[in-house]
DRENMAR-594384 format. One record per residue (C-alpha): residue number from 1; chain; x, z, y. Coordinates in pm, whole numbers. Layout:
N
(NUM; 'A'; (X; Z; Y));
...
***
This chain:
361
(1; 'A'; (-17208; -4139; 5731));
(2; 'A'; (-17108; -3813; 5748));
(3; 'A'; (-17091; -3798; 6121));
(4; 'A'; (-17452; -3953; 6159));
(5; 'A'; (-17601; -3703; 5950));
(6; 'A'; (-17439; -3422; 6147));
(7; 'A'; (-17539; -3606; 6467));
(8; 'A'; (-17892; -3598; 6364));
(9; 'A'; (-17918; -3240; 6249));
(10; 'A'; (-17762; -3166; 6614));
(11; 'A'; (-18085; -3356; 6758));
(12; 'A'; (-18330; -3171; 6549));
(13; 'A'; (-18178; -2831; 6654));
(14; 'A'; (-18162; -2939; 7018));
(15; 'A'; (-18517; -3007; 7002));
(16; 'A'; (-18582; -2724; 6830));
(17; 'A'; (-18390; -2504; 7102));
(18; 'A'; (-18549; -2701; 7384));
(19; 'A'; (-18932; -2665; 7307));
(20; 'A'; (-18880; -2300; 7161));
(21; 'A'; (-19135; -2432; 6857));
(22; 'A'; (-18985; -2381; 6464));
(23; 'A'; (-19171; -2669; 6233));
(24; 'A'; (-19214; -2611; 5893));
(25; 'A'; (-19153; -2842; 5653));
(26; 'A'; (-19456; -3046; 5637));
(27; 'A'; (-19412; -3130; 6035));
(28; 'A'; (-19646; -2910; 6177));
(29; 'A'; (-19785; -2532; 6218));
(30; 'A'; (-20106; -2468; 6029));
(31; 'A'; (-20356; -2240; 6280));
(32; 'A'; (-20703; -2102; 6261));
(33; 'A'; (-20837; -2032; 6569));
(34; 'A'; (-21087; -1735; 6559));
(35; 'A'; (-21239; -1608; 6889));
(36; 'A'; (-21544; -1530; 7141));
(37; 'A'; (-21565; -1880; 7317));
(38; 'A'; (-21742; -1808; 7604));
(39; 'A'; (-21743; -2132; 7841));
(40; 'A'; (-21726; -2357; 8031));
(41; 'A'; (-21300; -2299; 8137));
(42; 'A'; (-21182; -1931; 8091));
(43; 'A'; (-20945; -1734; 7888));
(44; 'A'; (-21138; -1773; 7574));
(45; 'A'; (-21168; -2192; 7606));
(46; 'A'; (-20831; -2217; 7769));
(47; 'A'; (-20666; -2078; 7449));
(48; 'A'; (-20845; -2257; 7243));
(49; 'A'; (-20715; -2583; 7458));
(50; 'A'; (-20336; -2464; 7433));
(51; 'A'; (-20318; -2453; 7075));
(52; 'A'; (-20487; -2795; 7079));
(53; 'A'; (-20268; -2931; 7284));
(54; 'A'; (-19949; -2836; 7139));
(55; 'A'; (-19819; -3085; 6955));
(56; 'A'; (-19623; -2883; 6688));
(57; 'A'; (-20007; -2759; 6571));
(58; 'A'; (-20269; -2831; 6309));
(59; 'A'; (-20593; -2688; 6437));
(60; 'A'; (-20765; -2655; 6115));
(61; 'A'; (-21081; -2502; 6272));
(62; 'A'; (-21247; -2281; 6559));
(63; 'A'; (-21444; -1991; 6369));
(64; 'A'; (-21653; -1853; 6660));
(65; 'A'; (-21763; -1510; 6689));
(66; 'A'; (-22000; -1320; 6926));
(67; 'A'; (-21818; -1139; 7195));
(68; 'A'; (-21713; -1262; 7574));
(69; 'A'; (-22071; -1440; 7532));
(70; 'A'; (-22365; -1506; 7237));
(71; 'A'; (-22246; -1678; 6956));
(72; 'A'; (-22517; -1994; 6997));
(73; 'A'; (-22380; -2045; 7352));
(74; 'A'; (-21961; -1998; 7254));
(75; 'A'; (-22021; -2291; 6970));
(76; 'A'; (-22197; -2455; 7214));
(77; 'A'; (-21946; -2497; 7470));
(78; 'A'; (-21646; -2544; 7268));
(79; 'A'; (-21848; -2820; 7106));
(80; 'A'; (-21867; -2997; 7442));
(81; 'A'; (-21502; -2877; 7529));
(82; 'A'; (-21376; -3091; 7200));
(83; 'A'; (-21588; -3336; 7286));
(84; 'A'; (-21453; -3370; 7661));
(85; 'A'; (-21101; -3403; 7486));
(86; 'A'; (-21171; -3627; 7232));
(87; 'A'; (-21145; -3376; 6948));
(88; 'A'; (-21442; -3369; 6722));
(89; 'A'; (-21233; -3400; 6447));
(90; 'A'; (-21208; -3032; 6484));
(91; 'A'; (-21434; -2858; 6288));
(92; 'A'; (-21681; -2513; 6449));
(93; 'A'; (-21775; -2282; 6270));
(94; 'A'; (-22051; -2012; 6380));
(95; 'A'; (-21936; -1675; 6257));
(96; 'A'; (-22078; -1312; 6338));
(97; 'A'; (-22378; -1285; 6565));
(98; 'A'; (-22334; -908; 6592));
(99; 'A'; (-22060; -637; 6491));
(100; 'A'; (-22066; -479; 6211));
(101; 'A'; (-22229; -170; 6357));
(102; 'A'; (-22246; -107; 6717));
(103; 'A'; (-22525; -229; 6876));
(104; 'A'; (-22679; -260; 7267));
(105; 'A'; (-22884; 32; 7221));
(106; 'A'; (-22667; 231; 7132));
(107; 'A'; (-22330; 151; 7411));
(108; 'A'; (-22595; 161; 7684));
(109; 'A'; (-22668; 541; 7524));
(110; 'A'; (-22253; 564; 7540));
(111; 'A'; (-22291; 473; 7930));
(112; 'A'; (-22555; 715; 7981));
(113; 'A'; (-22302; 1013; 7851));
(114; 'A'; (-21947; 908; 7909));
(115; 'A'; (-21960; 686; 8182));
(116; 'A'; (-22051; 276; 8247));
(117; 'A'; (-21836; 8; 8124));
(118; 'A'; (-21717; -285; 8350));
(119; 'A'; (-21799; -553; 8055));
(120; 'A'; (-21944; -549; 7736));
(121; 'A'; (-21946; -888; 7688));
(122; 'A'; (-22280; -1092; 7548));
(123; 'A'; (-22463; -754; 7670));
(124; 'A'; (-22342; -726; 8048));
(125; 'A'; (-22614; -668; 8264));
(126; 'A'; (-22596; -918; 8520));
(127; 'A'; (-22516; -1203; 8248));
(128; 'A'; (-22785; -1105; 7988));
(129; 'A'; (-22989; -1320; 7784));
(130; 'A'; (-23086; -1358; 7480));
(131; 'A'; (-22924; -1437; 7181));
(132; 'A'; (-23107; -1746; 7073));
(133; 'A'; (-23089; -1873; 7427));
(134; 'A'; (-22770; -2128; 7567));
(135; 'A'; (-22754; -1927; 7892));
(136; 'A'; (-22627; -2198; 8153));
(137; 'A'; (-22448; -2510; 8021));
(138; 'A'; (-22274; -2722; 8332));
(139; 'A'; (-22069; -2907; 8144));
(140; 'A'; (-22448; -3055; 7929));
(141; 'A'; (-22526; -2992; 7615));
(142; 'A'; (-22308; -3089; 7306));
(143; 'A'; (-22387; -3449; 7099));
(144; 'A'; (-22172; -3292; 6812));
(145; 'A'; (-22274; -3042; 6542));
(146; 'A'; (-22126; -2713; 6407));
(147; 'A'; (-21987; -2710; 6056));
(148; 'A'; (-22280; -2602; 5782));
(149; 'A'; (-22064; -2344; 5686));
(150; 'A'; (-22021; -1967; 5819));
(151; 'A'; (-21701; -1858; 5911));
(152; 'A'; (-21558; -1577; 5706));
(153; 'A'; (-21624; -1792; 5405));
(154; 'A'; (-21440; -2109; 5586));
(155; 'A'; (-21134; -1866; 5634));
(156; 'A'; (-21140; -1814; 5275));
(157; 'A'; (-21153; -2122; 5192));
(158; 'A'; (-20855; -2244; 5374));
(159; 'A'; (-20597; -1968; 5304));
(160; 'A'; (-20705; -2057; 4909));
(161; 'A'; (-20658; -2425; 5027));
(162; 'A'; (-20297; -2367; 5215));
(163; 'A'; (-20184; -2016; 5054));
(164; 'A'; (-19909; -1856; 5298));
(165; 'A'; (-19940; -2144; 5503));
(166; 'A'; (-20184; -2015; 5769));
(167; 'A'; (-20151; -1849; 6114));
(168; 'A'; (-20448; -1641; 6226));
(169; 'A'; (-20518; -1643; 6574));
(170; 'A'; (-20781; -1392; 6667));
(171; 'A'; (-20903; -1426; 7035));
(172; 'A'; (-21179; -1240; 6960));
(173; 'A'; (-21338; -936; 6804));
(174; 'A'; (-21264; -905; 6456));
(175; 'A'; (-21636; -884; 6301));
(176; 'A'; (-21543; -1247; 6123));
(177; 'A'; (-21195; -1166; 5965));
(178; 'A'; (-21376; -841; 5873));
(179; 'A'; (-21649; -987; 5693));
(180; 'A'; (-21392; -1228; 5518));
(181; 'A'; (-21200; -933; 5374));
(182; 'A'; (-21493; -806; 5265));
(183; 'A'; (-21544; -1045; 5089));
(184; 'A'; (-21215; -1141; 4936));
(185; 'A'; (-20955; -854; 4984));
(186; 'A'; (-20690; -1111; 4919));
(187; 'A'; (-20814; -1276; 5260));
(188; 'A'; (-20494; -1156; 5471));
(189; 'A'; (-20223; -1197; 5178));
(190; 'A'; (-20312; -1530; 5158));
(191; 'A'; (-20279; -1598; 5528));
(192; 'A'; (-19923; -1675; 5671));
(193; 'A'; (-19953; -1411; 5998));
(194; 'A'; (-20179; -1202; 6191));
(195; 'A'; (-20152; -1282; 6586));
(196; 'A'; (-20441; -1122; 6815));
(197; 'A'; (-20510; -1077; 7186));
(198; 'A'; (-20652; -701; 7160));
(199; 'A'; (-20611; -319; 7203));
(200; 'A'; (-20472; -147; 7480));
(201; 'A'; (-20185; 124; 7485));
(202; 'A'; (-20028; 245; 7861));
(203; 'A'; (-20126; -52; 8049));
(204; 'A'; (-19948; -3; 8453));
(205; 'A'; (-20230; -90; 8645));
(206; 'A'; (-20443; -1; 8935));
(207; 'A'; (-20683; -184; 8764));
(208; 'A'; (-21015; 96; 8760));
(209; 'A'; (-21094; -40; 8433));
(210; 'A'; (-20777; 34; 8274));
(211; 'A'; (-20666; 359; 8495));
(212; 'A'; (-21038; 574; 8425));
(213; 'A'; (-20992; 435; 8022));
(214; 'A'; (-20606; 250; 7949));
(215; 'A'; (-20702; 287; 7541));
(216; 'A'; (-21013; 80; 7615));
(217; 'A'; (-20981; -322; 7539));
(218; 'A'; (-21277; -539; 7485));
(219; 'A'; (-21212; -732; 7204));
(220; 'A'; (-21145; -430; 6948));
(221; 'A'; (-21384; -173; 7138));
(222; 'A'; (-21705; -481; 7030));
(223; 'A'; (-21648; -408; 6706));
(224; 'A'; (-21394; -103; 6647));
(225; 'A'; (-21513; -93; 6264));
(226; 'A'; (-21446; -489; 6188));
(227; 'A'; (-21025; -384; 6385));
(228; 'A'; (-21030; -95; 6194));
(229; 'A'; (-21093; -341; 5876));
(230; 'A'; (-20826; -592; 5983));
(231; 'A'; (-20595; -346; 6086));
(232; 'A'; (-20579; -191; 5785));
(233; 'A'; (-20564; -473; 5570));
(234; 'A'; (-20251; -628; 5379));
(235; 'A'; (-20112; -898; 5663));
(236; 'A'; (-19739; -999; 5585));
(237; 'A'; (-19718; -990; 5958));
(238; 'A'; (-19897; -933; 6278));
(239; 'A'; (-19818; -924; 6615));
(240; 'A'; (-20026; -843; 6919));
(241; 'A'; (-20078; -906; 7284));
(242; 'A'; (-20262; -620; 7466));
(243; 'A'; (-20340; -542; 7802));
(244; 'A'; (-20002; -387; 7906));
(245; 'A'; (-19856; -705; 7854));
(246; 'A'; (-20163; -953; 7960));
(247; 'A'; (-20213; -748; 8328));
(248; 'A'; (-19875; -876; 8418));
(249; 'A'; (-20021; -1232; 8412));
(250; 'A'; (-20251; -1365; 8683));
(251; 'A'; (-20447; -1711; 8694));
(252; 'A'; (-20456; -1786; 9045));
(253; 'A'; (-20580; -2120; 9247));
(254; 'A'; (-20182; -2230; 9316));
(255; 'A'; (-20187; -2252; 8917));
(256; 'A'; (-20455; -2428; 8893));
(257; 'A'; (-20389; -2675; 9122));
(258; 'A'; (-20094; -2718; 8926));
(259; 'A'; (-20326; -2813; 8654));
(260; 'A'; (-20526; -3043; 8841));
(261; 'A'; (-20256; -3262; 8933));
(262; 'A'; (-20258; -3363; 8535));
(263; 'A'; (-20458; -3713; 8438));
(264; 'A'; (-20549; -3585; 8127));
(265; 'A'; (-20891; -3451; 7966));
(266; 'A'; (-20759; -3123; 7917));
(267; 'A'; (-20628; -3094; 8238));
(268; 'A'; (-20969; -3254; 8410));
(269; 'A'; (-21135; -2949; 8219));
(270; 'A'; (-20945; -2714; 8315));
(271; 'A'; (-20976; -2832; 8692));
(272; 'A'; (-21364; -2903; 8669));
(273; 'A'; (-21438; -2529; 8492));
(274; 'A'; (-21181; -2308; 8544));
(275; 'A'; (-21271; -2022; 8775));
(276; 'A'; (-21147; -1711; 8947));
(277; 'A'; (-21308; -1361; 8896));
(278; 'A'; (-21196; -1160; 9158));
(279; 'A'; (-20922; -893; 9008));
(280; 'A'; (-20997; -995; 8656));
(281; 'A'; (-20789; -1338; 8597));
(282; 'A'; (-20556; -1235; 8371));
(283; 'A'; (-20460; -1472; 8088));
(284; 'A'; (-20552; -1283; 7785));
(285; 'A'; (-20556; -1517; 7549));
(286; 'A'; (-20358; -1791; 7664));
(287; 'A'; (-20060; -1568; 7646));
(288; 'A'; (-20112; -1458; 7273));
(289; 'A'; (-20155; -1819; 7211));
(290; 'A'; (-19843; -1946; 7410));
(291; 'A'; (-19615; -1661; 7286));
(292; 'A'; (-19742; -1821; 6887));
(293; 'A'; (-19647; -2117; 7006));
(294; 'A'; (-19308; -2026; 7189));
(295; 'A'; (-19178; -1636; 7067));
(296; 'A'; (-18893; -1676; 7376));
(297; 'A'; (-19132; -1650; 7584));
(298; 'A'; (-19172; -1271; 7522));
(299; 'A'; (-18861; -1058; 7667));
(300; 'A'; (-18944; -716; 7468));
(301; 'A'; (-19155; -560; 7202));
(302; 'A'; (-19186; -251; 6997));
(303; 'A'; (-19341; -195; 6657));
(304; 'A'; (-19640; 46; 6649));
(305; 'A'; (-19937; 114; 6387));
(306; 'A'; (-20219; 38; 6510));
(307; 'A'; (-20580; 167; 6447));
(308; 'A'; (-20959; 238; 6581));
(309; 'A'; (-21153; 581; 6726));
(310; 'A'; (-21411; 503; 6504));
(311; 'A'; (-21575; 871; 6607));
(312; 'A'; (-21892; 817; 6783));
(313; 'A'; (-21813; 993; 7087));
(314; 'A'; (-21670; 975; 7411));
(315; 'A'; (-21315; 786; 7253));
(316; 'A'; (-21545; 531; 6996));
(317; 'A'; (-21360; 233; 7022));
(318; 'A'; (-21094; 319; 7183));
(319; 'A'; (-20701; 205; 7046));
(320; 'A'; (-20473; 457; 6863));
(321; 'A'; (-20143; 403; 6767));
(322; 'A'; (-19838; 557; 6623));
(323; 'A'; (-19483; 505; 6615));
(324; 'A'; (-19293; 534; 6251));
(325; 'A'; (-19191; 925; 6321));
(326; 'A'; (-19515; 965; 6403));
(327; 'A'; (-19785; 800; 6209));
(328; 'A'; (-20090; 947; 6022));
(329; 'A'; (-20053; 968; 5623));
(330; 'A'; (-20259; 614; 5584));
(331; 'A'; (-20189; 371; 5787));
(332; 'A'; (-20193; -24; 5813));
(333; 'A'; (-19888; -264; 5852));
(334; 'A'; (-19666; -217; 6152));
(335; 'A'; (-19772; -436; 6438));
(336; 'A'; (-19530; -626; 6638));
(337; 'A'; (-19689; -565; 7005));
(338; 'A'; (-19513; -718; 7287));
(339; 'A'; (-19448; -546; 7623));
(340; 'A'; (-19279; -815; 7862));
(341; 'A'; (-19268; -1189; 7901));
(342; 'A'; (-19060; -1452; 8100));
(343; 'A'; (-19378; -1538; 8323));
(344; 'A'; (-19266; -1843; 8515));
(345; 'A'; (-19172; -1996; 8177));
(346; 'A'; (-19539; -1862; 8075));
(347; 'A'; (-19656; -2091; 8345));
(348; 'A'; (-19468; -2362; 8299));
(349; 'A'; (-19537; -2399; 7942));
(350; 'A'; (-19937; -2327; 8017));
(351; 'A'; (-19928; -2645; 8282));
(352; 'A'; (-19658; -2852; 8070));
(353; 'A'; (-19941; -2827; 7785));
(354; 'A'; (-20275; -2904; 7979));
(355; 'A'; (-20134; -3165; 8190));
(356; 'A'; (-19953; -3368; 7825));
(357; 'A'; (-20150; -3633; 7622));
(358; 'A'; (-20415; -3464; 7407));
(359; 'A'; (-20252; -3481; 7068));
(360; 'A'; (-20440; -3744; 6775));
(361; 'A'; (-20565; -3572; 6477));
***
């Protein structure tokens, strides 16, 4: 007897040391998934898929916040993207319409004085519409509804629900954990971890986004007061993926291909809506998601604090950071940030997932 039970706790750390994914003891990883799901296919709704697909995962909900796109048009299409998977189980939950305080007026003001900005998401030029508008929809319009709930209160709700219990995944700008915090300030103590795609530090790039403006990222420049907020907030952990590490990731047509050769919904997504943009393919948000899912996959990090230019001039929005020697007198939690990754096991792992069985609720 003794020899069987020693032969089965050799299987369940082989397994363990195979897929690179820790379980806790009720079976499986508790995640919300907060972010700017701009569709059909991308970064934002490929993350989204990846944690879905996982099968070490409990997807307890997709709070959706304005951001990449409008926030009627991100619930829309990951509606239909749950739908195409056969996951309306799911819930959606519309979140934050607008930041806290910057506003289109005002960053087109910025433009005018400091220079223009490749993308500011929802309010890009050539993409513009308005908010209460869908914008274009190939994949049709969703059968399913959103949850009659708003998101910072649905966060709440389920750290209260599964105290310690919860991972955080922010995808997004922050304007939604912000506005739970604000609410309760026991929001982030009650959660299990922080993990975000955001900020950007020394990123090497010839990318003219990043080398006229490396402190610049999207996601915490939309709303630098909400980061600021989060940042600063109580987290008993929180790690980061920024652009130094995300540029040194490319979604390119071999991959998807790759992808395509999966009879699965996910993968049939992926192949019917993914799409290249020129220089700007990196996988943002897949790789914060994958590197939750699989920590091996990231070769080296460093721990910084983290924080927001919150001055409203030419550095508003911008990322600061600090290392311990030299950090300000108030400062938030360290931040785990990670700086390289294994990327061929990156891609494995983002094909092994989208090409698998869509995991049953």
């Amino acid at each position: 007897m003794r020899l069987v039970r020693l032969w089965m706790v050799g299987i369940v750390v082989l397994a363990t040391s195979v897929t690179g994914w820790s379980q806790q003891s009720s079976g499986k990883r508790k995640v919300i998934i907060d972010q700017d799901a701009a569709g059909p296919g991308g970064t934002d709704q490929q993350s989204i898929l990846l944690l879905i697909q996982s099968p070490q995962t409990e997807v307890l909900g997709v709070t959706v916040v304005t951001g990449d796109a409008w926030l009627k048009e991100e619930v829309a299409h990951t509606l239909c993207m749950l739908e195409i998977i056969g996951r309306t189980d799911i819930p959606v939950v519309p979140g934050a319409e607008y930041p806290l305080v910057r506003r289109k007026e005002e960053t087109e003001l910025w433009e005018r004085q400091y220079g223009s900005i490749p993308w500011v998401g929802a309010w890009t030029p050539r993409r513009y519409h308005p908010a209460d508008q869908l914008g274009e929809m190939p994949e049709g319009k969703p059968t399913t509804k959103p949850l009659d709930e708003d998101a910072a209160h649905f966060l709440l709700r389920m750290v209260h629900k599964y105290p310690h219990e919860i991972t955080i995944y922010a995808g997004g700008p922050m304007t939604n954990l912000a506005l739970a915090l604000t609410i309760d300030p026991e929001f982030a103590g009650l959660a299990k971890e922080l993990v975000f795609m955001g900020g950007s530090l020394n990123p090497k790039t010839d990318d003219p986004e990043f080398v006229n403006t490396p402190r610049h990222e999207f996601n915490l420049w939309f709303d630098p007061e909400a980061a600021h907020t989060v940042l600063m907030a109580p987290w008993k952990k929180i790690v980061c993926t920024t652009v130094d590490i995300s540029v040194k990731t490319r979604l390119t047509q071999a991959l998807i291909d790759r992808v395509k050769t999966g009879n699965t919904p996910a993968a049939h997504y992926v192949a019917s809506y993914a799409r290249l943009y020129g220089n700007y393919n990196y996988l943002w948000d897949e790789l914060a998601a994958l590197a939750w899912l699989d920590p091996s996959l990231i070769t080296a990090k460093e721990m910084r604090y983290l924080d927001m230019d919150l001055n409203h001039g030419a550095g508003y929005g911008n990322t600061l950071s600090w290392t311990e020697h030299d950090k300000p007198a108030i400062v938030g939690r360290s931040v785990e940030v990670q700086t390289d990754l294994d990327t061929e096991r990156f891609y494995k792992m983002f094909v092994d997932l989208l090409t698998a069985p869509t995991p049953k609720s």
